[in-house]
C-alpha positions in Angstrom: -15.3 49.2 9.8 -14.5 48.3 6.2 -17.3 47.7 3.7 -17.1 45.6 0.8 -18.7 48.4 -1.2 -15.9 51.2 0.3 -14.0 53.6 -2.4 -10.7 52.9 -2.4 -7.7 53.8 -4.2 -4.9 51.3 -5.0 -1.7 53.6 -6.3 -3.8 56.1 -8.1 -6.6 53.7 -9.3 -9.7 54.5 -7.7 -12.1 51.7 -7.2 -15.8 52.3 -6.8 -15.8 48.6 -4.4 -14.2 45.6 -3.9 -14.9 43.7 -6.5 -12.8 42.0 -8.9 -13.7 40.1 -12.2 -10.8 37.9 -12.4 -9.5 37.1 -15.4 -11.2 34.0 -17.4 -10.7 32.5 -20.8 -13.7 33.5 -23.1 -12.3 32.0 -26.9 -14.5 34.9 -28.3 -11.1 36.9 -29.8 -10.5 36.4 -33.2 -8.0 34.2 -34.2 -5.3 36.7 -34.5 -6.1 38.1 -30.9 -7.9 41.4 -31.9 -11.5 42.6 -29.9 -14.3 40.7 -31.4 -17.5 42.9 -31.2 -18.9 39.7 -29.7 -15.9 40.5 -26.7 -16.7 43.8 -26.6 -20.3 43.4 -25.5 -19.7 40.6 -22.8 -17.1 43.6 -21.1 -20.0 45.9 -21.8 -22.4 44.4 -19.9 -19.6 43.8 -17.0 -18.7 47.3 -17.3 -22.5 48.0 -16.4 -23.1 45.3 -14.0 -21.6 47.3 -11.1 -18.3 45.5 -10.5 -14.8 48.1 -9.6 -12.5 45.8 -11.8 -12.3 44.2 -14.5 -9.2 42.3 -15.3 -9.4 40.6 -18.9 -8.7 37.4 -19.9 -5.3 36.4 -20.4 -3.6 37.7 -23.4 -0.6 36.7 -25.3 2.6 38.6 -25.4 4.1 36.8 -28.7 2.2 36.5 -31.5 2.7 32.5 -32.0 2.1 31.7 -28.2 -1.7 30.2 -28.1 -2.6 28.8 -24.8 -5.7 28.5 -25.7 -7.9 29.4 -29.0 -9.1 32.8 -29.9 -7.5 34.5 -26.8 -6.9 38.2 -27.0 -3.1 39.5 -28.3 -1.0 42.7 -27.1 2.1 41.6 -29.3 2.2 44.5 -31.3 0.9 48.2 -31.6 -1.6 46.5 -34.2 -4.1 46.1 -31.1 -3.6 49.7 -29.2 -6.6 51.9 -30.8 -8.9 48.8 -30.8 -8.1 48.2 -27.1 -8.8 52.3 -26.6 -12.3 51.7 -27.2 -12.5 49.5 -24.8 -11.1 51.2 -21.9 -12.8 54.5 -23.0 -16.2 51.9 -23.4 -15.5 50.5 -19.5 -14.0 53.5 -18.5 -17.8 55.4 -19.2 -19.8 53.4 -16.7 -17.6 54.3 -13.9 -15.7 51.1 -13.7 -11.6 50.5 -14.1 -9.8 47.9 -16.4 -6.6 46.0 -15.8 -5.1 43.1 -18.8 -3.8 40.6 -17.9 -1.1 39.3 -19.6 0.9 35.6 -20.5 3.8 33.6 -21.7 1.9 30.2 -21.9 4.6 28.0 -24.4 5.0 25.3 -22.0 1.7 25.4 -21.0 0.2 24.5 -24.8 3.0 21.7 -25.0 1.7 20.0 -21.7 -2.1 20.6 -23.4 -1.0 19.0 -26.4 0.3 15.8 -24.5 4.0 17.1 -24.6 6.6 16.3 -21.9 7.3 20.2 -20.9 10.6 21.1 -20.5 9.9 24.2 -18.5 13.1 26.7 -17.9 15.9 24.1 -18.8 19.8 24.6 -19.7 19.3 24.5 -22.6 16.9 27.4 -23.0 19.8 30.3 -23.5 20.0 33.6 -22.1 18.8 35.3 -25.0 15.6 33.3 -25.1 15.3 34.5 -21.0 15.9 38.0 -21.8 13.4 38.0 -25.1 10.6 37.0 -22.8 11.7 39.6 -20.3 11.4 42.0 -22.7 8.7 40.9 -24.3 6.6 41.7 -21.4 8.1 45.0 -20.7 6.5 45.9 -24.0 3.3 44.2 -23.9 2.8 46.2 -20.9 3.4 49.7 -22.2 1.1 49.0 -25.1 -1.2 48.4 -22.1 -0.8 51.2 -20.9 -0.6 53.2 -23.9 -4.7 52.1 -24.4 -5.3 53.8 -21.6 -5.6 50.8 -19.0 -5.5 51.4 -15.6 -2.6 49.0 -14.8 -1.5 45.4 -16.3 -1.7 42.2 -14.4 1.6 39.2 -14.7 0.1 35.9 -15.0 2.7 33.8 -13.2 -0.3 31.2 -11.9 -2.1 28.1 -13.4 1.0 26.5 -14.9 1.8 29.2 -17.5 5.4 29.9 -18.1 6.0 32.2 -15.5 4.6 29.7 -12.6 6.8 26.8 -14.2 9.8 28.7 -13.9 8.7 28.7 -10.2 8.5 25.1 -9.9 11.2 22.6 -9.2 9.3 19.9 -11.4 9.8 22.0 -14.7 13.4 24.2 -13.7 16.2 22.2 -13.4 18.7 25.0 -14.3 22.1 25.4 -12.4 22.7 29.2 -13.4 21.3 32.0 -11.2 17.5 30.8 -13.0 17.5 27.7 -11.1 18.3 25.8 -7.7 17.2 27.9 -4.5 14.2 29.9 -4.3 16.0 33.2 -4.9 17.1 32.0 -8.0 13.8 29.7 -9.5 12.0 33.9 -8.7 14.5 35.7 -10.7 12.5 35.5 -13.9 9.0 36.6 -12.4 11.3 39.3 -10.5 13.2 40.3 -13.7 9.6 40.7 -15.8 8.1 42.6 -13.0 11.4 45.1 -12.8 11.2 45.0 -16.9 7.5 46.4 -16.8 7.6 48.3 -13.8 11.1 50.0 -15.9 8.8 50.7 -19.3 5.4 51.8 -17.6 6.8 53.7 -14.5 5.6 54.2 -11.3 2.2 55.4 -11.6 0.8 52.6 -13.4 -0.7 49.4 -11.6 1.4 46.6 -12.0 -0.3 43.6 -10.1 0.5 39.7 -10.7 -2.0 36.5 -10.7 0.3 33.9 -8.4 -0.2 30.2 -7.1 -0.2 30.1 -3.1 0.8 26.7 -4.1 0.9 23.9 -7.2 -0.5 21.6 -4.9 1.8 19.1 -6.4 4.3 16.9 -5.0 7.6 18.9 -5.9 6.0 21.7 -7.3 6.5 25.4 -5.8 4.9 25.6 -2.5 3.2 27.8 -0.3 6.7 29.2 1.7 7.8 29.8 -2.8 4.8 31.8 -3.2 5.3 34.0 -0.1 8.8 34.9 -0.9 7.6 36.0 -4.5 5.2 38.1 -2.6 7.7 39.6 0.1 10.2 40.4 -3.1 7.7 42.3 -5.2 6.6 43.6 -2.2 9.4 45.1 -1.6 9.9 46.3 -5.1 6.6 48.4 -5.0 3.8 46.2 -6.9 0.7 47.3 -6.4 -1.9 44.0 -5.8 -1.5 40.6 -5.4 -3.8 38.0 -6.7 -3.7 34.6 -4.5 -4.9 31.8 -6.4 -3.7 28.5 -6.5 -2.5 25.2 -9.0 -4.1 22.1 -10.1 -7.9 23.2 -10.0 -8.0 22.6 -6.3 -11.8 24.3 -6.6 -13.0 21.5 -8.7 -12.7 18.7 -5.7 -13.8 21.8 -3.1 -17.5 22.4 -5.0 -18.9 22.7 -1.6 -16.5 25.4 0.3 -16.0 28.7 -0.8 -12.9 31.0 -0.4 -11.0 27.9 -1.3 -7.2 29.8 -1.1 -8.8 32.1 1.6 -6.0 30.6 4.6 -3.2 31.2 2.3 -3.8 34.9 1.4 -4.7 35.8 4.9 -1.4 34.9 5.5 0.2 36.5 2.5 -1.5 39.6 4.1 0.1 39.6 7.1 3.5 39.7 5.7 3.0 42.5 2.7 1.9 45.9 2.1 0.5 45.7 -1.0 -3.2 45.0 -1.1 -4.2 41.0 -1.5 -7.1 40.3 -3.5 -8.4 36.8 -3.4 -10.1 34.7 -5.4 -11.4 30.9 -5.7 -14.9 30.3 -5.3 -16.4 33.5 -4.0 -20.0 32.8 -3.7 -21.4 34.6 -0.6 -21.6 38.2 0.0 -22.3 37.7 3.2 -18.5 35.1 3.5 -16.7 38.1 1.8 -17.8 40.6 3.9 -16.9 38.2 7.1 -13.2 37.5 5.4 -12.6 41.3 5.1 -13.8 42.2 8.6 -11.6 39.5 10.5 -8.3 39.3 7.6 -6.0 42.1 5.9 -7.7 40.9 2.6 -8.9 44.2 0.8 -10.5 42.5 -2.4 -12.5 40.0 -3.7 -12.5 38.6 -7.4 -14.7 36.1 -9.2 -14.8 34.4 -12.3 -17.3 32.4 -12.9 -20.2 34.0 -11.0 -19.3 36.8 -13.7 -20.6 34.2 -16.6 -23.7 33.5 -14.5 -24.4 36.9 -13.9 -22.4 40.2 -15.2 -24.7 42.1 -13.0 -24.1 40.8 -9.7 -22.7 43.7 -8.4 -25.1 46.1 -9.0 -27.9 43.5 -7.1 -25.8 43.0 -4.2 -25.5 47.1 -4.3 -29.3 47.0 -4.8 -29.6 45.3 -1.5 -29.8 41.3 -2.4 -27.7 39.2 -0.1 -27.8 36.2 -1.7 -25.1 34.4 -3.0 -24.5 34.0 -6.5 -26.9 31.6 -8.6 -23.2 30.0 -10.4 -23.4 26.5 -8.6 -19.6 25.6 -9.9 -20.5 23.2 -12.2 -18.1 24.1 -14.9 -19.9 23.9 -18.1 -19.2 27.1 -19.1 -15.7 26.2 -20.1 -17.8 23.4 -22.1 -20.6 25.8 -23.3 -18.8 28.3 -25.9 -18.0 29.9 -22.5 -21.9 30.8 -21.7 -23.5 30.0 -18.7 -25.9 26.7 -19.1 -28.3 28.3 -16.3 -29.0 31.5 -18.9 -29.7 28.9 -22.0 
């Protein structure tokens, strides 16, 4: 019977449990995107607190893409040695390190009140094939800092999930249309990394099981993304899904839970899932009675970095984050450790 504190190896990664830290936006890089010793600390002490993965916080792949303030860069070999320490820090208490990484253009237009144009016709192939690449390279500074793999953001309405979505591609080339076509960019970055890294490194991607928006990519979308990369070798999947959908469920936990049982049915690769993990206790039913392998949380992570290692210390009770949201609010600290 599988344990949610089991070793396991994904590709040749191997994880000391089950649990994720998902990525989440901290704002404590500096402006430019390099390690803040500030940043370095909070992985420290999640490095410590007993989880088998960390993925970081999304970070840009062009240096004038900002999402968000003070997020963390890998646009240029400027950031390789500084990211080294990190992975050697992380790497010393046992635990594994994956970063994420993000196109998020669109994404700050939308944020800035700006109608998005998503992948239009007017976008030309050039500017397709420099985002390509400019993944492919992002990723093999990744791993040349000695991370354990490199994780596509394609959820959350970043570029790569627009290009998904009907409601922001209306192209009529091969990049828009049918379904085959609205995943050829997600497909094309995955076979541009998995081209530059090779086929030892862990190449996992963050995807919505659906917008949730009238229009938007859907739930069947989402599953043919997974059956393609699937097929093409990637190594984890990461179900989440669009529109906040866990803000209006505060009261149920494992919010995408339905979606990636299904998702793990129809794929190899190992599904991890995440929304609203709370209860050791609901994890450990999910991976008894569903192909789900992993579990990753975000917020609970803010609350408490050592969560793990109590849960491994034999507390069963759920995490004390109540999903209130404030640390988005709070300079990214939890209000209940003020």
């Amino acid at each position: 019977m599988n344990s949610l504190f089991d070793v396991t190896k994904i590709n040749n990664m191997e994880l000391k449990n089950r649990f994720v830290r998902s990525a989440t936006y901290e704002g404590k890089a500096c402006k430019d995107g390099h390690i803040t010793e500030e940043l370095f600390d909070l992985y420290k002490d999640l490095a410590k607190g007993g989880t088998g993965l960390i993925i970081t916080s999304y970070t840009t792949v062009f240096k004038d893409d900002k999402p968000a303030p003070r997020i963390l860069g890998i646009y240029d070999n400027s950031f390789i040695e500084e990211y080294k320490k990190l992975t050697d820090m992380v790497h010393s208490n046992n635990c594994k390190i994956i970063m994420q990484i993000v196109h998020g253009r669109e994404y700050i237009n939308r944020k800035r009140g700006i109608e998005s144009p998503g992948l239009t016709n007017d976008m030309s192939k050039e500017d397709i094939n420099n985002i390509v690449k400019a993944f492919g390279e992002a990723a093999y500074r990744v791993k040349e800092a000695n991370f354990d793999g490199v994780e596509i953001h394609a959820a959350h309405g970043y570029y790569l999930n627009m290009s998904l979505s009907p409601l922001y591609n209306n192209r009529i080339d091969e990049y828009g249309g049918s379904i085959e076509n609205r995943a050829r960019l997600i497909l094309d970055v995955y076979d541009e990394i998995r081209k530059k890294v090779g086929s030892d490194f862990n190449i996992f991607i963050k995807l919505n099981c659906s917008d949730f928006k009238v229009g938007g990519a859907s739930f069947d979308d989402c599953k043919y993304v997974c059956r393609e990369l699937d097929k093409r070798g990637i190594n984890a999947i990461e179900i989440s899904g669009g529109d906040r959908i866990w803000e209006k469920e505060t009261n149920k936990e494992s919010v995408y839970k339905d979606y990636a049982e299904e998702v793990a049915e129809e794929i190899e690769a190992p599904v991890i899932l995440v929304g609203v993990n709370r209860n050791i206790c609901n994890m450990d039913r999910i991976l008894s009675t569903s192909k789900i392998q992993y579990f990753s949380m975000a917020r609970p992570f803010v609350c408490e970095p050592d969560l793990i290692n109590k849960w491994v210390n034999g507390l069963t009770t759920k995490s004390k984050c109540v999903s209130c949201g404030n640390c988005f609010k709070n300079n990214k600290n939890c209000i209940l450790n003020l």
